[in-house]
C-alpha positions as CSV (number, residue, x, y, z in Angstrom):
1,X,67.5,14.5,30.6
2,X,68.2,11.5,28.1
3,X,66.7,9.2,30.4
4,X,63.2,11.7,30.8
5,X,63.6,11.2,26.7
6,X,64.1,7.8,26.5
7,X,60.4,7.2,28.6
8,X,58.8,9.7,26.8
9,X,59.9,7.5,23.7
10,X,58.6,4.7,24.7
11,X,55.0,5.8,25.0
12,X,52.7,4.6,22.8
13,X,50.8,7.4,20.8
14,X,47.1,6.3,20.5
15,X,46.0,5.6,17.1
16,X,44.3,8.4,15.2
17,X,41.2,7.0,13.1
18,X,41.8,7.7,9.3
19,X,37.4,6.7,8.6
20,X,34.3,6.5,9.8
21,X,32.9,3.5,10.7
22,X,30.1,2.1,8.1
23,X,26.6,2.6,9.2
24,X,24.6,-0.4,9.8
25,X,22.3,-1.3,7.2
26,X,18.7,-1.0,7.8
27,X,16.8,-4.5,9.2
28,X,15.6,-6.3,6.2
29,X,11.4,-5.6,6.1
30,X,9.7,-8.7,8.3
31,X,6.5,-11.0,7.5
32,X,3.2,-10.2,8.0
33,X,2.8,-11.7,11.6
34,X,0.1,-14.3,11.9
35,X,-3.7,-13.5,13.4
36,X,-5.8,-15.5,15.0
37,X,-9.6,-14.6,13.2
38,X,-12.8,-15.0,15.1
39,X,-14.9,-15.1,12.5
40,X,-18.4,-13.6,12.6
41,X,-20.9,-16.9,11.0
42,X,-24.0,-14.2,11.1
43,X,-22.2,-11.1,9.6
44,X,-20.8,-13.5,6.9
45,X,-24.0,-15.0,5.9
46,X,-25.3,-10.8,5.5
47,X,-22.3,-10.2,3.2
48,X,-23.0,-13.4,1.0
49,X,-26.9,-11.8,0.9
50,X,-25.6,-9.0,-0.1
51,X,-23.0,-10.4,-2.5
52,X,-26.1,-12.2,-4.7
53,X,-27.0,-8.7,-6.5
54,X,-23.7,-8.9,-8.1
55,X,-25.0,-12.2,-10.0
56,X,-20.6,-12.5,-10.5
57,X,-17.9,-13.6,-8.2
58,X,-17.4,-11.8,-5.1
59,X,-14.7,-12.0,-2.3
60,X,-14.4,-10.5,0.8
61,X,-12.3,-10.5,3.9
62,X,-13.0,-8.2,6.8
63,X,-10.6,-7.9,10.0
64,X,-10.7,-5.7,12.7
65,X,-7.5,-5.0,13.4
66,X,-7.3,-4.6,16.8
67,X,-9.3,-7.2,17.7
68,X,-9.1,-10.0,14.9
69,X,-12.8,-10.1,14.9
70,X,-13.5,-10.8,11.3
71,X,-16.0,-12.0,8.3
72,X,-15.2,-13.8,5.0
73,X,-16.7,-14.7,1.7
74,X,-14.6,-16.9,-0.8
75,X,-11.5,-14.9,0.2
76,X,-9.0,-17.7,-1.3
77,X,-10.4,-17.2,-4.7
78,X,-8.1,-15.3,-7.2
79,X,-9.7,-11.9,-8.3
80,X,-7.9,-9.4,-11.2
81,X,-6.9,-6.5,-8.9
82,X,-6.6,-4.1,-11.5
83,X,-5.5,-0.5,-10.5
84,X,-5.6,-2.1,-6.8
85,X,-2.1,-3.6,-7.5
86,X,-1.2,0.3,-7.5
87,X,-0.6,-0.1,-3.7
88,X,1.6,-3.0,-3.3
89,X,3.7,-1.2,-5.9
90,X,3.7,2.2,-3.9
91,X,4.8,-0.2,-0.8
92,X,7.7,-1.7,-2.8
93,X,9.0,1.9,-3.8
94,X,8.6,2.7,-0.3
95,X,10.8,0.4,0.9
96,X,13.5,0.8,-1.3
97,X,13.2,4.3,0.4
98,X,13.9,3.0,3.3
99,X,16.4,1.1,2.6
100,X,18.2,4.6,1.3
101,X,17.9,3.3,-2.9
102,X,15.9,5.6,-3.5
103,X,15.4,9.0,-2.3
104,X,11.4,10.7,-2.5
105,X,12.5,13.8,-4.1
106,X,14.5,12.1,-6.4
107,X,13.5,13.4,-10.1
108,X,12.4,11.1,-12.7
109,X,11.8,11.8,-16.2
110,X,8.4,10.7,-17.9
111,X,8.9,10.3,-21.8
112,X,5.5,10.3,-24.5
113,X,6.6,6.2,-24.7
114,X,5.8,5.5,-20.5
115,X,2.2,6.9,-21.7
116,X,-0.7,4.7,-21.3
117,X,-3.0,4.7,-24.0
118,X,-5.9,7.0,-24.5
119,X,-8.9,5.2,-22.5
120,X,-6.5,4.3,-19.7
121,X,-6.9,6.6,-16.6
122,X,-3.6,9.0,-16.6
123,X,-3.8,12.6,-15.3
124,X,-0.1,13.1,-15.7
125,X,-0.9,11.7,-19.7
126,X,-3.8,14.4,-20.3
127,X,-2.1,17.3,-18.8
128,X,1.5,16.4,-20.0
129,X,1.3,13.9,-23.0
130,X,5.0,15.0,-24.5
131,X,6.3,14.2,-20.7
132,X,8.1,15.7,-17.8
133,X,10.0,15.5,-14.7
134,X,8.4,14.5,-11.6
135,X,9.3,13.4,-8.0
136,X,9.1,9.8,-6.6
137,X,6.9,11.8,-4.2
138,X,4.7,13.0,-7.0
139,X,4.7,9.9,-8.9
140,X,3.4,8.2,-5.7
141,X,0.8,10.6,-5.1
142,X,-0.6,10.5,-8.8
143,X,-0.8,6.4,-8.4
144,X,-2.6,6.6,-5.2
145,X,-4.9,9.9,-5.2
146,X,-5.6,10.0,-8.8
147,X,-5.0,5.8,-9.7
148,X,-2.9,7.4,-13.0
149,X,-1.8,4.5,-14.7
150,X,1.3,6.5,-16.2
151,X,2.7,7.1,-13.1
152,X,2.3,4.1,-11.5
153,X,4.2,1.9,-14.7
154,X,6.9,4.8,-14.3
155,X,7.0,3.7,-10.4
156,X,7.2,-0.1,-11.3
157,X,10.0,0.9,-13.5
158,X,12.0,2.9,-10.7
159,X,11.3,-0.2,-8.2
160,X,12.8,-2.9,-10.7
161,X,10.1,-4.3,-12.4
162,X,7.5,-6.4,-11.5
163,X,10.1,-8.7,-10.2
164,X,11.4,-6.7,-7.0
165,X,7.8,-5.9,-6.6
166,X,7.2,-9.9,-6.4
167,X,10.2,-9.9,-4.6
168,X,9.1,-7.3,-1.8
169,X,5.6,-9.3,-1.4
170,X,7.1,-12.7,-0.9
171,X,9.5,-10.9,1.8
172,X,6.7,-9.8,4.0
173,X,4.6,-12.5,3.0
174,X,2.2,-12.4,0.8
175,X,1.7,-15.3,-1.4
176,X,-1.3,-14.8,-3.0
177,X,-0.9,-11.9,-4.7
178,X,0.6,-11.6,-8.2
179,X,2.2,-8.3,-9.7
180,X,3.2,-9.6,-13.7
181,X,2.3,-6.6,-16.0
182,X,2.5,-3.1,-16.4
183,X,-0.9,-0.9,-16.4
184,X,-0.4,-0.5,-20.7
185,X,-0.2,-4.4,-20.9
186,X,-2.7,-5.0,-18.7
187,X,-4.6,-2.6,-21.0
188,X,-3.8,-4.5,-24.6
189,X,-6.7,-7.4,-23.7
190,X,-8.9,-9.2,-21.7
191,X,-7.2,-12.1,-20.2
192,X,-3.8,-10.1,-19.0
193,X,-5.6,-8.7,-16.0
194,X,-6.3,-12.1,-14.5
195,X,-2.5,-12.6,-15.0
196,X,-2.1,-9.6,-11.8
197,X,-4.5,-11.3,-9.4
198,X,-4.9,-11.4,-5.0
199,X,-6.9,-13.3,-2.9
200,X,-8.9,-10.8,-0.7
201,X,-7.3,-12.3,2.2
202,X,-4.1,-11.5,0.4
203,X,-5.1,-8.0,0.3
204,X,-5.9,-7.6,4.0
205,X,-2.8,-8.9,5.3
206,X,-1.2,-6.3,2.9
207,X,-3.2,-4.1,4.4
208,X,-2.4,-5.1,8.0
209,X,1.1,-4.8,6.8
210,X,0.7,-1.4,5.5
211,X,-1.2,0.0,8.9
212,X,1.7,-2.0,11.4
213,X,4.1,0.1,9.5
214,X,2.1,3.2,9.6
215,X,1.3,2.4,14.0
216,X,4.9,2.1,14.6
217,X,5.9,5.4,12.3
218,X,3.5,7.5,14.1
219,X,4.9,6.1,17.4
220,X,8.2,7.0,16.0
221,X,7.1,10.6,15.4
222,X,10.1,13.1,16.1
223,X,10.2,14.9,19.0
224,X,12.8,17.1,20.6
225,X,13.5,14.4,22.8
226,X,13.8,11.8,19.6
227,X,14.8,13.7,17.0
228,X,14.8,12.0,13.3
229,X,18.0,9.7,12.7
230,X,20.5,11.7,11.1
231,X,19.5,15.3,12.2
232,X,21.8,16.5,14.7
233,X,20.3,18.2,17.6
234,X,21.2,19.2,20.7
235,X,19.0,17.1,22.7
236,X,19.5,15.1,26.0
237,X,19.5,11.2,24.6
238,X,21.1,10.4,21.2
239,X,19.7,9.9,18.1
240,X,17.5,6.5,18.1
241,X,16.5,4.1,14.6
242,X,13.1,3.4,13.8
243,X,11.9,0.1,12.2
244,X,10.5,2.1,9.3
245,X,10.7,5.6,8.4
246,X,8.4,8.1,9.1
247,X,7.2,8.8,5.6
248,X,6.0,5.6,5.1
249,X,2.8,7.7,6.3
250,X,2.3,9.5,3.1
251,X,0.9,6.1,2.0
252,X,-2.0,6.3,3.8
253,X,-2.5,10.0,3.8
254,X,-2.7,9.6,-0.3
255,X,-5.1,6.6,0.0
256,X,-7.0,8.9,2.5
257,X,-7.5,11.0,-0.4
258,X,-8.0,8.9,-3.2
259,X,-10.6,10.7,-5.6
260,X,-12.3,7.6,-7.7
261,X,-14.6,5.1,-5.6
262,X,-16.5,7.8,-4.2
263,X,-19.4,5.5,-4.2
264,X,-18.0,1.7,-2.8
265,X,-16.6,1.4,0.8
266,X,-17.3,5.1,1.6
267,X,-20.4,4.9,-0.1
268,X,-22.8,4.1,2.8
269,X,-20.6,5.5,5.7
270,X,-21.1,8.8,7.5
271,X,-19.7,11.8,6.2
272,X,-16.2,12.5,7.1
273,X,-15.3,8.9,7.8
274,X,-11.6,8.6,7.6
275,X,-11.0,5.8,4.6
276,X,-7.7,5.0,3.4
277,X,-8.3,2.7,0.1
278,X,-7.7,1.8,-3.2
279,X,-9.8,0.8,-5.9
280,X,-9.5,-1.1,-8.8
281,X,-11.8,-1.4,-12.1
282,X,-11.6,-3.4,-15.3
283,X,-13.5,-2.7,-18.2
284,X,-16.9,-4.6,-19.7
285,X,-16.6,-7.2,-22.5
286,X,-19.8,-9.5,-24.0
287,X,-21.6,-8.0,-21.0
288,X,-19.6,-8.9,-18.4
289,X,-17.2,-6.1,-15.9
290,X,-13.6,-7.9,-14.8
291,X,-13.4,-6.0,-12.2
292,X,-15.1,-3.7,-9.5
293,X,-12.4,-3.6,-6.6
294,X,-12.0,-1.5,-3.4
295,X,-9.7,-2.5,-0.5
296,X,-8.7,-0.5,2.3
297,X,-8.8,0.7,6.0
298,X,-12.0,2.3,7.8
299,X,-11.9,4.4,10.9
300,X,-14.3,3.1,12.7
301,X,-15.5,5.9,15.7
302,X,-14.8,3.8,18.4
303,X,-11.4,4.1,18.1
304,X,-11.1,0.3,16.2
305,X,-9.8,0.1,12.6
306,X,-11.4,-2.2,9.7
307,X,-9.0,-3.9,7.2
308,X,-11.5,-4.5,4.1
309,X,-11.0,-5.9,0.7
310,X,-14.2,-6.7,-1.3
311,X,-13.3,-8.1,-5.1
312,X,-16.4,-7.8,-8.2
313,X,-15.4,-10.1,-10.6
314,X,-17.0,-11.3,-14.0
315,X,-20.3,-9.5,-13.1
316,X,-22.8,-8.6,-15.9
317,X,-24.7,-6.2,-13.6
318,X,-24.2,-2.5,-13.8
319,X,-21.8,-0.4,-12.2
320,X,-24.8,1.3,-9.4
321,X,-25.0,-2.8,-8.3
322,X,-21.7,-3.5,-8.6
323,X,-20.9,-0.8,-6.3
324,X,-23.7,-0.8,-4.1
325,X,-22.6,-4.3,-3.2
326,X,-19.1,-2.6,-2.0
327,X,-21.0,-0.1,0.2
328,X,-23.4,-2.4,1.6
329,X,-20.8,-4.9,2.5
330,X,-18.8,-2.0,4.6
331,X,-21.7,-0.6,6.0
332,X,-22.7,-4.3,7.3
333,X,-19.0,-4.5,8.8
334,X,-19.4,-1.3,10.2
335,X,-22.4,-1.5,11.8
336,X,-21.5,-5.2,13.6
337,X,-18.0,-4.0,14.9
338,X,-18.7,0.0,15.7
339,X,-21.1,-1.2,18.4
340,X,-18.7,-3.1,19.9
């Protein structure tokens, strides 16, 4: 009996874990890959045609996405972006969602000071000038769908500050594209908006950013089989990670439904033509409009997807020109690359 006891002693107990072991973080967000362009010499001499009504500066860069067929007009200048700088803010805010900083339905509060001024385009402002509570969700929704000014300085405040949006942009790179001010200082005069400035090929590869994200989401769509990461299930494989979360979708289902612009990329293009964009327009001094802006992404119906950023800039024509110009510029694209 003491010598059953004395083996029994001697057997080492298997250590019990007091923890849980820490998650790995998600991967840092990765550059923009590189694209080899073959650029369109015939298509781009129709666009600069086209671009003479303005009688201003105009840039352009057009890509199809799938094929890197493309067309550009001065798309190294610098052009004030204006409300178009609303996206590369949403992005930022998006991915300090995914990287678990910030939470969607997290609740911010919106005090009379985040106002912009009267003038300044701000939905949230008109129907709730003393303030309110609203979702990051919300918030992102009011930037994109309704361009509301208020919302999107409130956004830039929950991000950081211009700073991390900078920040963000430089990590996937984009260079050329400068986020300085808020909407209300953009709005105190003239020369601040050219302060908050992309290059229209800036603006595409943000844009080819924004839809490689949105591609590898919708291949990373739950299914019973691959549930979401974090939601237990019983299911046959175990949970998996995506590179980028599934909301990151919302994105381009709000710029899908953007109300203003109405009349520049979509302008020309047959009813019902899926166009996820965002414009961007300054105001008129001595004659001249800063701005007229639309970027964005067009469904094209043979299956293809256009990456499109046209820039107005110091134009002294009137707003029909300005954004005929746009139209006429995507319809071109469009009819050159749906063919093929």
């Amino acid at each position: 009996m003491l010598a059953v006891g004395m083996t029994f002693g001697c057997v080492k107990m298997p250590e019990i874990p007091d923890g849980f072991p820490t998650p790995e973080p998600p991967p840092s967000a990765t550059p923009v890959p590189k694209m080899e362009y073959k650029q369109d010499a015939e298509l781009e001499k129709q666009i600069a045609d086209i671009a003479a009504a303005a009688k201003g500066k105009v840039g352009v860069a057009a890509v199809v996405l799938e094929t890197g067929e493309a067309a550009f007009l001065n798309a190294d200048g610098h052009y004030p972006m204006q409300s178009v700088y609303k996206l590369p803010i949403a992005m930022a805010v998006m991915e300090q969602v995914r990287l678990g900083k910030l939470d969607l339905d997290e609740v911010i509060g919106v005090t009379k000071s985040d106002m912009v001024r009267e003038g300044m385009r701000s939905p949230l402002r008109d129907k709730s000038p003393n303030g309110g509570e609203y979702t990051i969700r919300e918030l992102i929704r009011l930037a994109l769908v309704e361009s509301d000014g208020t919302a999107s300085d409130v956004l830039m405040r929950v991000a950081g500050g211009a700073g991390e949006i900078q920040s963000y942009l430089t990590q996937i790179g984009i260079r050329d594209m400068k986020v300085v001010n808020t909407e209300k200082e953009i709005g105190k005069d003239w020369q601040t908006q050219y302060e908050n400035w992309s290059t229209p090929m800036a603006s595409a590869d943000l844009l080819r950013r924004l839809y490689e994200v949105d591609r590898q989401s919708l291949l990373a769509t739950p299914t019973p089989e691959r549930p979401v990461p974090g939601v237990a299930c019983n299911c046959p494989i175990p949970e998996v990670s995506y590179p980028e979360p599934v909301v990151i979708r919302i994105l381009m289902r709000q710029m899908a439904a953007s109300v203003p612009g109405e009349k520049r990329l979509k302008g020309l293009l047959p009813p019902n033509t899926v166009v996820a964009h965002k414009t961007g327009t300054g105001g008129t001094q001595n004659g001249i409009t800063g701005a007229t802006n639309d970027i964005g992404i067009i469904s094209l119906p043979n299956g293809k997807n256009l990456a499109i950023a046209v820039f107005v800039s110091d134009s002294p024509a009137d707003e029909k020109t300005r954004e005929a110009v746009i139209a006429k510029i995507a319809k071109a694209c469009w009819d050159r690359w749906n063919k093929n």
